[in-house]
Backbone bond lengths (Angstrom), bond angles and torsions (degrees), N, CA, C in turn:
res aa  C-N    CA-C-N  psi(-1)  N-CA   C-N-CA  omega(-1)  CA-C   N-CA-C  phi
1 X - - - 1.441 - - 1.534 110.89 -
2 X 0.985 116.15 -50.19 1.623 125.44 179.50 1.684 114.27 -57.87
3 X 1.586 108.37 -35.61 1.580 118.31 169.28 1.689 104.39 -54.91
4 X 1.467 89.62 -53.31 2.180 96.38 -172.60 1.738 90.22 -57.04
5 X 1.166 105.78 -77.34 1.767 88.93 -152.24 1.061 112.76 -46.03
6 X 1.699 124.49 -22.53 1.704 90.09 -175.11 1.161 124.85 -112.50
7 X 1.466 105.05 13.33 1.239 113.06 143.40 1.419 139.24 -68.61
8 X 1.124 109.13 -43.89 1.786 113.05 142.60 1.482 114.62 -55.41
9 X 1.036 131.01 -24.82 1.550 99.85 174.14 1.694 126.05 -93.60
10 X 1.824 99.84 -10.89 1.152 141.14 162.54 2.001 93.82 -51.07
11 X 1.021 116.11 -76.46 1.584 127.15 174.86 1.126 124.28 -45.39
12 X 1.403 122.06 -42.57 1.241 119.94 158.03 1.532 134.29 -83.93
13 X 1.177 112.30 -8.79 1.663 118.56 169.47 1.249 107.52 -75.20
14 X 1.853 126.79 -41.16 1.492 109.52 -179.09 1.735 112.09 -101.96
15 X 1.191 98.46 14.77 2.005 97.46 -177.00 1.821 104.11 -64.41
16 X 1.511 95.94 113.25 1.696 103.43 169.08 1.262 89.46 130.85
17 X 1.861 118.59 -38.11 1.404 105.24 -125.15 2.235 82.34 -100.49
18 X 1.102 117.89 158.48 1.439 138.25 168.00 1.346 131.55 -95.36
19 X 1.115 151.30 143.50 1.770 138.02 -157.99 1.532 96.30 -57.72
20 X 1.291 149.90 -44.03 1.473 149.73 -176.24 1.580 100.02 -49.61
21 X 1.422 105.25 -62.11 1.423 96.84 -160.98 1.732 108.34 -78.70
22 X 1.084 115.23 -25.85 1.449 117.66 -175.27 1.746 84.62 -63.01
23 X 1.623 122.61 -87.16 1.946 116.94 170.10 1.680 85.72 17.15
24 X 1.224 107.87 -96.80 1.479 131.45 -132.37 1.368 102.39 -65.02
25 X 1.095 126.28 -16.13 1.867 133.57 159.86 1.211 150.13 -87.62
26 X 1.601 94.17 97.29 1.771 89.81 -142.27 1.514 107.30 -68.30
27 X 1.955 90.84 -35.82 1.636 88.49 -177.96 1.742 133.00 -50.82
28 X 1.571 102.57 -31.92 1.389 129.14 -174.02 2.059 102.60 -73.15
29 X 1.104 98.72 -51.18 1.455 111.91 175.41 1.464 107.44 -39.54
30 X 1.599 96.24 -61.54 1.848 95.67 -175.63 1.521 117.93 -87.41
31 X 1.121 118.15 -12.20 2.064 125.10 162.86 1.928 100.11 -65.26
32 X 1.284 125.90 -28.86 1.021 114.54 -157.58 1.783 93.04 -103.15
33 X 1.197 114.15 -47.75 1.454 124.65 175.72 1.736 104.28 -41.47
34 X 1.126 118.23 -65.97 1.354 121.32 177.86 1.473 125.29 -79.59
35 X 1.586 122.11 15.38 0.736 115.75 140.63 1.581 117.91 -112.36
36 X 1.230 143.07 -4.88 1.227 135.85 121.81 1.429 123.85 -7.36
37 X 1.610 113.87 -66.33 1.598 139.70 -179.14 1.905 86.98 -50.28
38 X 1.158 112.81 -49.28 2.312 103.17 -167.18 1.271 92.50 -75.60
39 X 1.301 118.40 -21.71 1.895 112.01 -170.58 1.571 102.56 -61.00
40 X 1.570 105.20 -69.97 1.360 116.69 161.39 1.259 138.31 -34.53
41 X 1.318 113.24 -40.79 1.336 124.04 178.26 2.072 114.62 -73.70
42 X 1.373 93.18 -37.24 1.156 97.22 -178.75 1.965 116.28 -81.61
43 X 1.211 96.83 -32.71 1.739 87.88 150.86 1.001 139.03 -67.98
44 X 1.637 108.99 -39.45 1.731 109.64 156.17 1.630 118.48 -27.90
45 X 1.307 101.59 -59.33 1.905 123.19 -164.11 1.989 93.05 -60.08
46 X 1.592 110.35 -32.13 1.319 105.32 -159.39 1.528 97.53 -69.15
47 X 1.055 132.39 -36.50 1.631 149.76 -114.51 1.325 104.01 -16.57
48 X 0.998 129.52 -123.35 1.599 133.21 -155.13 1.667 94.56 -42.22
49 X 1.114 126.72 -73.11 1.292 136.04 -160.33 1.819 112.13 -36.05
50 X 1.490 110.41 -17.45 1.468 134.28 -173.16 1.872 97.70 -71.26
51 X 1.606 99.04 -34.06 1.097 93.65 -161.90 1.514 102.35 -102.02
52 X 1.226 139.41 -31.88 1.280 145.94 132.53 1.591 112.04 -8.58
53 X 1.107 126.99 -88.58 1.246 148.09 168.16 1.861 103.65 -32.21
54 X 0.965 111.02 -62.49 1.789 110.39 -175.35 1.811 122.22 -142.46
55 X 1.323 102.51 54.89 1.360 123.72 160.10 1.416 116.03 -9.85
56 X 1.108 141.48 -29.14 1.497 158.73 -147.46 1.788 86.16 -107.52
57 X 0.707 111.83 -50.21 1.894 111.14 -144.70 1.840 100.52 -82.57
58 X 1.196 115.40 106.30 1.555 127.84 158.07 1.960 111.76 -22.20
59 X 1.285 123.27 62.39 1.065 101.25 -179.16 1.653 143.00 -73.61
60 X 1.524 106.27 -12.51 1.040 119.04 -173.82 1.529 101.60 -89.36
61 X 1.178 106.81 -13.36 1.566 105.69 177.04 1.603 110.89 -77.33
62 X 1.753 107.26 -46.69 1.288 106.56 164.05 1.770 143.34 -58.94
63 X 1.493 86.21 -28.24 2.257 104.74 164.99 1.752 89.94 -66.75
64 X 1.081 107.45 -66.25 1.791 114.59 -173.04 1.563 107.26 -37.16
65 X 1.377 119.88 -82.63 1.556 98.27 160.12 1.581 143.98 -45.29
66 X 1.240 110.67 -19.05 1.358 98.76 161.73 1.766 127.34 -91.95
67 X 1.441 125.40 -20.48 1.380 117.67 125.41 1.469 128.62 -54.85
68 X 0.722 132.82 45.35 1.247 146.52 158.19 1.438 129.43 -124.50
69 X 1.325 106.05 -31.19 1.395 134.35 -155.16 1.698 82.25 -99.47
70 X 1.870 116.06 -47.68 1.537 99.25 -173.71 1.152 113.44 -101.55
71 X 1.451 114.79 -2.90 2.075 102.11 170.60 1.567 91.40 -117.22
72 X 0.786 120.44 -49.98 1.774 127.67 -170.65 1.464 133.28 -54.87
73 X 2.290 99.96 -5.98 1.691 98.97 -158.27 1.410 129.16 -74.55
74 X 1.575 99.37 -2.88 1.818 96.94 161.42 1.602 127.83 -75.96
75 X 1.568 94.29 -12.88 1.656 105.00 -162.09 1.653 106.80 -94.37
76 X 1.689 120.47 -16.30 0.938 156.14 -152.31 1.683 98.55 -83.30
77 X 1.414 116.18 92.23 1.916 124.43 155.38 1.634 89.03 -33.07
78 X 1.880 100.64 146.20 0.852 108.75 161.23 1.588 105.39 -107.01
79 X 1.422 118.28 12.06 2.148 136.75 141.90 0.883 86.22 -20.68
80 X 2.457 111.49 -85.50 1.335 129.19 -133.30 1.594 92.11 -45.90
81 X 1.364 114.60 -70.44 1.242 134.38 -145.62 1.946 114.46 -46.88
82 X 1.348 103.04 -50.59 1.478 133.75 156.42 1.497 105.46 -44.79
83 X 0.894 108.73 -52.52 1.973 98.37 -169.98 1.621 95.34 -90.85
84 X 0.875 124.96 -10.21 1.626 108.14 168.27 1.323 107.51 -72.97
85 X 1.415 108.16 -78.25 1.409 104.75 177.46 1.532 115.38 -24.83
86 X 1.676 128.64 -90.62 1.372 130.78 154.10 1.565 123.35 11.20
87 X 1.473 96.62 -84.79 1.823 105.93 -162.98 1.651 105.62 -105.08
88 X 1.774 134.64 13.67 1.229 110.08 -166.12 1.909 85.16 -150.26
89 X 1.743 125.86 -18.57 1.027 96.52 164.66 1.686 137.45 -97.31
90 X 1.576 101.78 5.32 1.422 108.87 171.17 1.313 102.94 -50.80
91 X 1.405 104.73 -68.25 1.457 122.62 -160.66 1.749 114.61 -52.72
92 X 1.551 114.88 -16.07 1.797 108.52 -163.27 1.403 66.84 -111.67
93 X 1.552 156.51 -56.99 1.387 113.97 -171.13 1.557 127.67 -51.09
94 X 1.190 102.23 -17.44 1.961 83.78 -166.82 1.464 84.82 -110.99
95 X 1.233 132.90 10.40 1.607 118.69 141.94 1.493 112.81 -87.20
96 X 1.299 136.86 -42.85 1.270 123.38 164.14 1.458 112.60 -44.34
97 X 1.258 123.50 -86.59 1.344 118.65 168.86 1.829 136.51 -10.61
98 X 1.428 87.07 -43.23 1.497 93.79 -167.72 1.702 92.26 -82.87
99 X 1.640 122.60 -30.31 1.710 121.29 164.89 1.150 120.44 -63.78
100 X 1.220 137.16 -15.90 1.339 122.78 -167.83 1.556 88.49 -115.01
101 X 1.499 140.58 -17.11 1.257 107.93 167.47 1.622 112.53 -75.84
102 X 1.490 109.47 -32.33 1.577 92.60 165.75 1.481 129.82 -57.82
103 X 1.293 116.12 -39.87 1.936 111.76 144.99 1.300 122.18 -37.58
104 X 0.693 105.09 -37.91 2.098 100.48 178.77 1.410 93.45 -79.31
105 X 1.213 139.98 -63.11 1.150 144.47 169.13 1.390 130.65 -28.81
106 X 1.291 101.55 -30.14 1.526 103.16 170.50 0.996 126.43 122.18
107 X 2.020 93.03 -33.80 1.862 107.11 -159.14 1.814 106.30 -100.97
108 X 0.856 113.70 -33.64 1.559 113.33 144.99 1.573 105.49 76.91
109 X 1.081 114.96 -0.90 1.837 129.90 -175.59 1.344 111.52 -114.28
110 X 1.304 133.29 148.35 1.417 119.27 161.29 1.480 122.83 -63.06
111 X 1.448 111.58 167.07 1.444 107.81 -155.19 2.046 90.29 -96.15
């Protein structure tokens, strides 16, 4: 649950906005950065079960960016940050999503 919301709120802080204008927003930069940091954090908490649940999804890449994000954030492309959002959170919402209705469901495994 904590992955969905902030990924939706992740979605709605940059909708409109383009890598220039996001740059130029500091406030948006750091609402999205720290919620990145719960994305991460909350897969950490999942561990194995992260991978159980959604086989597809790069997780060590995602723990890896979020240490990064909390010891690393001067060293940190604002690329990385941009292509997550972009090319890596479409894809973990409609795998989150598509896991937690199999949790309600019962069956709780990939199909």
């Amino acid at each position: 649950m904590d992955m969905l919301e902030n990924i939706e709120r992740i979605t709605s802080y940059v909708a409109g906005m383009d890598r220039d204008t996001f740059q130029k927003d500091g406030r948006t930069r750091d609402a999205v950065e720290r919620c990145l940091e719960r994305i991460c954090e909350a897969a950490f908490r999942l561990g194995d079960q992260a991978t159980a649940l959604m086989p597809k999804q790069p997780w060590s890449d995602a723990r890896g960016i979020g240490n990064r994000l909390r010891h690393g954030y001067d060293r940190l492309s604002l690329s990385v940050v941009w292509a997550a959002i972009q090319d890596e959170l479409p894809s973990l919402e409609a795998d989150v999503r598509e896991a937690l209705a199999r949790l309600q469901l019962g069956t709780g495994h990939p199909r």
